[in-house]
C-alpha positions as CSV (number, residue, x, y, z in Angstrom):
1,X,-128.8,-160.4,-63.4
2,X,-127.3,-157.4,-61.5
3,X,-124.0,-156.2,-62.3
4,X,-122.6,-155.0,-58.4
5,X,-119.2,-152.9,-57.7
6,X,-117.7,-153.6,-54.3
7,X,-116.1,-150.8,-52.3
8,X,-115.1,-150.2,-48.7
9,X,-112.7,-148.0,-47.1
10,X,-113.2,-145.0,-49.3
11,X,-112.2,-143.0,-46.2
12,X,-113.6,-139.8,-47.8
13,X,-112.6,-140.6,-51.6
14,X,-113.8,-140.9,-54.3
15,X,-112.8,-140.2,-58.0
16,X,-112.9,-140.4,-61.8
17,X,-111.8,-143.5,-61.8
18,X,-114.3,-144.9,-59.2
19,X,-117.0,-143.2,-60.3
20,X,-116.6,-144.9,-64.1
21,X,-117.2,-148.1,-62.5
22,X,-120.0,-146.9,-60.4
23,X,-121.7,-146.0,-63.6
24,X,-120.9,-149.5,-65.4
25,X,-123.0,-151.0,-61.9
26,X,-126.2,-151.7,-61.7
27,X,-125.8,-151.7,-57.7
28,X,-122.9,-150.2,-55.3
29,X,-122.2,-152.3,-52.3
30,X,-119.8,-150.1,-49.6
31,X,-118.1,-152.1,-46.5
32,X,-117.9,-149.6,-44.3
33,X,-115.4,-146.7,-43.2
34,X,-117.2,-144.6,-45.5
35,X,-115.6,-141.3,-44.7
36,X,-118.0,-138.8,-45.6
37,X,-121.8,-138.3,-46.3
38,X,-120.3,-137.1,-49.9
39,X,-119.4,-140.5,-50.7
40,X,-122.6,-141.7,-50.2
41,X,-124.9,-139.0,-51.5
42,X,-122.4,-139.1,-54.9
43,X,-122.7,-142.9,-55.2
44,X,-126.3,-142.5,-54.4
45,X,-127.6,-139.8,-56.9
46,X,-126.3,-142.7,-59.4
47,X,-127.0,-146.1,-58.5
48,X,-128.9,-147.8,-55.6
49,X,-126.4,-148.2,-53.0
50,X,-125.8,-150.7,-50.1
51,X,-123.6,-149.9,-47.0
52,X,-122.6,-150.4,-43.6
53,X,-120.8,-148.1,-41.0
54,X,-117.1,-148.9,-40.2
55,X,-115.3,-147.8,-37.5
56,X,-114.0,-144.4,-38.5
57,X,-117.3,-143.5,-39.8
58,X,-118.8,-140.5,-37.5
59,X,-122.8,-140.1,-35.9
60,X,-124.0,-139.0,-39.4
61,X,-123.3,-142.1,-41.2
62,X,-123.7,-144.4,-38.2
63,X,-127.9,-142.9,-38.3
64,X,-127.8,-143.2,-42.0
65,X,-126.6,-147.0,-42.5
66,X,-126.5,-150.0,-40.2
67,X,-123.7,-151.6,-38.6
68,X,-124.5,-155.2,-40.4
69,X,-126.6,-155.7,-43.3
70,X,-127.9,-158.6,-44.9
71,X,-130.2,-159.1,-47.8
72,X,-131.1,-161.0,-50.7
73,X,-129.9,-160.0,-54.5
74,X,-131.1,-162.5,-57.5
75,X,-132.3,-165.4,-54.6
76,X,-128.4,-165.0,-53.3
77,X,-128.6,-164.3,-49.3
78,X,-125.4,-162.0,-48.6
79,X,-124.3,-160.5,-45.3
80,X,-122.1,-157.5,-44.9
81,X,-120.7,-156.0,-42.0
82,X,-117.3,-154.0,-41.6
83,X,-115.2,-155.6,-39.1
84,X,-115.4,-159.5,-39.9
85,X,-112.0,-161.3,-39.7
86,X,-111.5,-163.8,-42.7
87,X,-112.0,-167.4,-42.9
88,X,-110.6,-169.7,-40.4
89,X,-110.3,-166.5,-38.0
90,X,-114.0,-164.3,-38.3
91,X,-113.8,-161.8,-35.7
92,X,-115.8,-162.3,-33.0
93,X,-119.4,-163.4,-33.0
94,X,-119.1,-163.0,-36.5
95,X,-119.0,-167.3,-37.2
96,X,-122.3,-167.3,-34.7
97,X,-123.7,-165.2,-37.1
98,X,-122.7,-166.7,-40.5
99,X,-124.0,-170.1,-38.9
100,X,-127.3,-168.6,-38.1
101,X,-128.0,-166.5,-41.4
102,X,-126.3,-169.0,-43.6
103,X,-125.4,-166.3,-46.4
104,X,-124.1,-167.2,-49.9
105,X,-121.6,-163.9,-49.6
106,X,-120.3,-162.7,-46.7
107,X,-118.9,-159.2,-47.3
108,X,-116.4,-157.0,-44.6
109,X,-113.8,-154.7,-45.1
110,X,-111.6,-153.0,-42.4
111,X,-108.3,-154.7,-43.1
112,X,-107.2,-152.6,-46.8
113,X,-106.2,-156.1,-47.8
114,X,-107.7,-157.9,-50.5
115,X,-108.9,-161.2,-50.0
116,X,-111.4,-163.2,-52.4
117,X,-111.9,-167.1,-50.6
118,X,-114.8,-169.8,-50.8
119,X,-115.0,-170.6,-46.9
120,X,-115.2,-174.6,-47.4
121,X,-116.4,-175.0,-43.6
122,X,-119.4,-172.6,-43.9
123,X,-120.3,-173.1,-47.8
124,X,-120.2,-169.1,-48.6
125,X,-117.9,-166.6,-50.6
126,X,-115.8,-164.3,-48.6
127,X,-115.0,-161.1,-49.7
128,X,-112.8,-158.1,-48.6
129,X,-112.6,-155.9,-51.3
130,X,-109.5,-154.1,-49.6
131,X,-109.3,-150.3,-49.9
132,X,-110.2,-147.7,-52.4
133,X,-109.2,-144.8,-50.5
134,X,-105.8,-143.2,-50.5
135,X,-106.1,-143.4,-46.5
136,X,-104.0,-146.1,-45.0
137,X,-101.3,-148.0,-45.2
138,X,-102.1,-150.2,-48.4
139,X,-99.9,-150.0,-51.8
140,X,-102.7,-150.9,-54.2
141,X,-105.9,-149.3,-54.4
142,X,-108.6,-152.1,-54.9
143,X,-112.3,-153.0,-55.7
144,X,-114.4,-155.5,-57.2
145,X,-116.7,-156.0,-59.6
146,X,-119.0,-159.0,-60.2
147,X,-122.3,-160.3,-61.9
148,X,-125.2,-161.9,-59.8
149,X,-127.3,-164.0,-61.6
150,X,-129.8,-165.9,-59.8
151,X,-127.7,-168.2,-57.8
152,X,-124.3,-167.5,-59.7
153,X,-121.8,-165.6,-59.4
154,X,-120.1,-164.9,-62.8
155,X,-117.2,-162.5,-64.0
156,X,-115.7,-161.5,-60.3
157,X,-112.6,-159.1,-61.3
158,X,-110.2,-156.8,-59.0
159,X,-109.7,-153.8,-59.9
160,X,-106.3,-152.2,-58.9
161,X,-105.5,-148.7,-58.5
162,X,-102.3,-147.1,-58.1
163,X,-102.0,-144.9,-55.7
């Protein structure tokens, strides 16, 4: 069982407030437009961490984390990348991909809105945690949290920030 806290868009932010919940983790999964190598090394120094490049993220972090990812946690096959659309309209070559890996969880971020949605067509959970950071045009701060257990998914929760 592995308790996992979802970020993406930090943009270069972090705080009490998402720290506490990195510490509650067991793992730290990022989506990309990471910000800063502080982000990482902080998250890092605490939990394992998990993270792809997004598009504002500069050479540094684009030599330090891929531009997809996918891996297996508790026999679960999840695939994360930063730039991925949503159901019914994946960006492109991204619905190639899902075909062809045939993750559980597919993970992006990019769009600061949060979206939570069992893909029917392709038999996966979609997840876009939204944004964290106080960069952008989103109201809400968000993340989420959730258990991994085996093959289930158990407790997912958003967390909402004002900002």
């Amino acid at each position: 069982m592995k308790k996992i806290l979802l970020l993406s868009d930090t943009h270069g932010y972090l705080d009490d407030h998402i720290m506490k919940h990195v510490k509650e983790s067991d793992e730290v999964w990022h989506a990309g437009d990471i910000g800063t190598t502080q982000v990482t090394d902080t998250i890092s120094n605490l939990k394992p961490l998990r993270a792809v490049f997004g598009n504002i993220d500069n050479h540094e972090l684009r030599l330090s984390f891929p531009e997809e990812l996918l891996f297996e946690c508790e026999d679960m096959n999840i695939y994360m990348t930063h730039i991925g659309g949503k159901p019914g309209r994946y960006s492109m070559g991204i619905l190639e991909k899902i075909k062809y890996l045939k993750p559980k969880i597919f993970i992006c971020g990019h769009s600061h809105i949060l979206k939570i949605q069992f893909d029917k067509v392709n038999q996966l959970l979609f997840i876009n945690p939204g944004a964290i950071g106080k960069h952008g045009f989103h109201k809400v701060r968000t993340m989420v949290r959730f258990v991994i257990d085996k093959r289930d998914i158990k407790n997912m929760e958003v967390i909402e920030v004002k900002r």
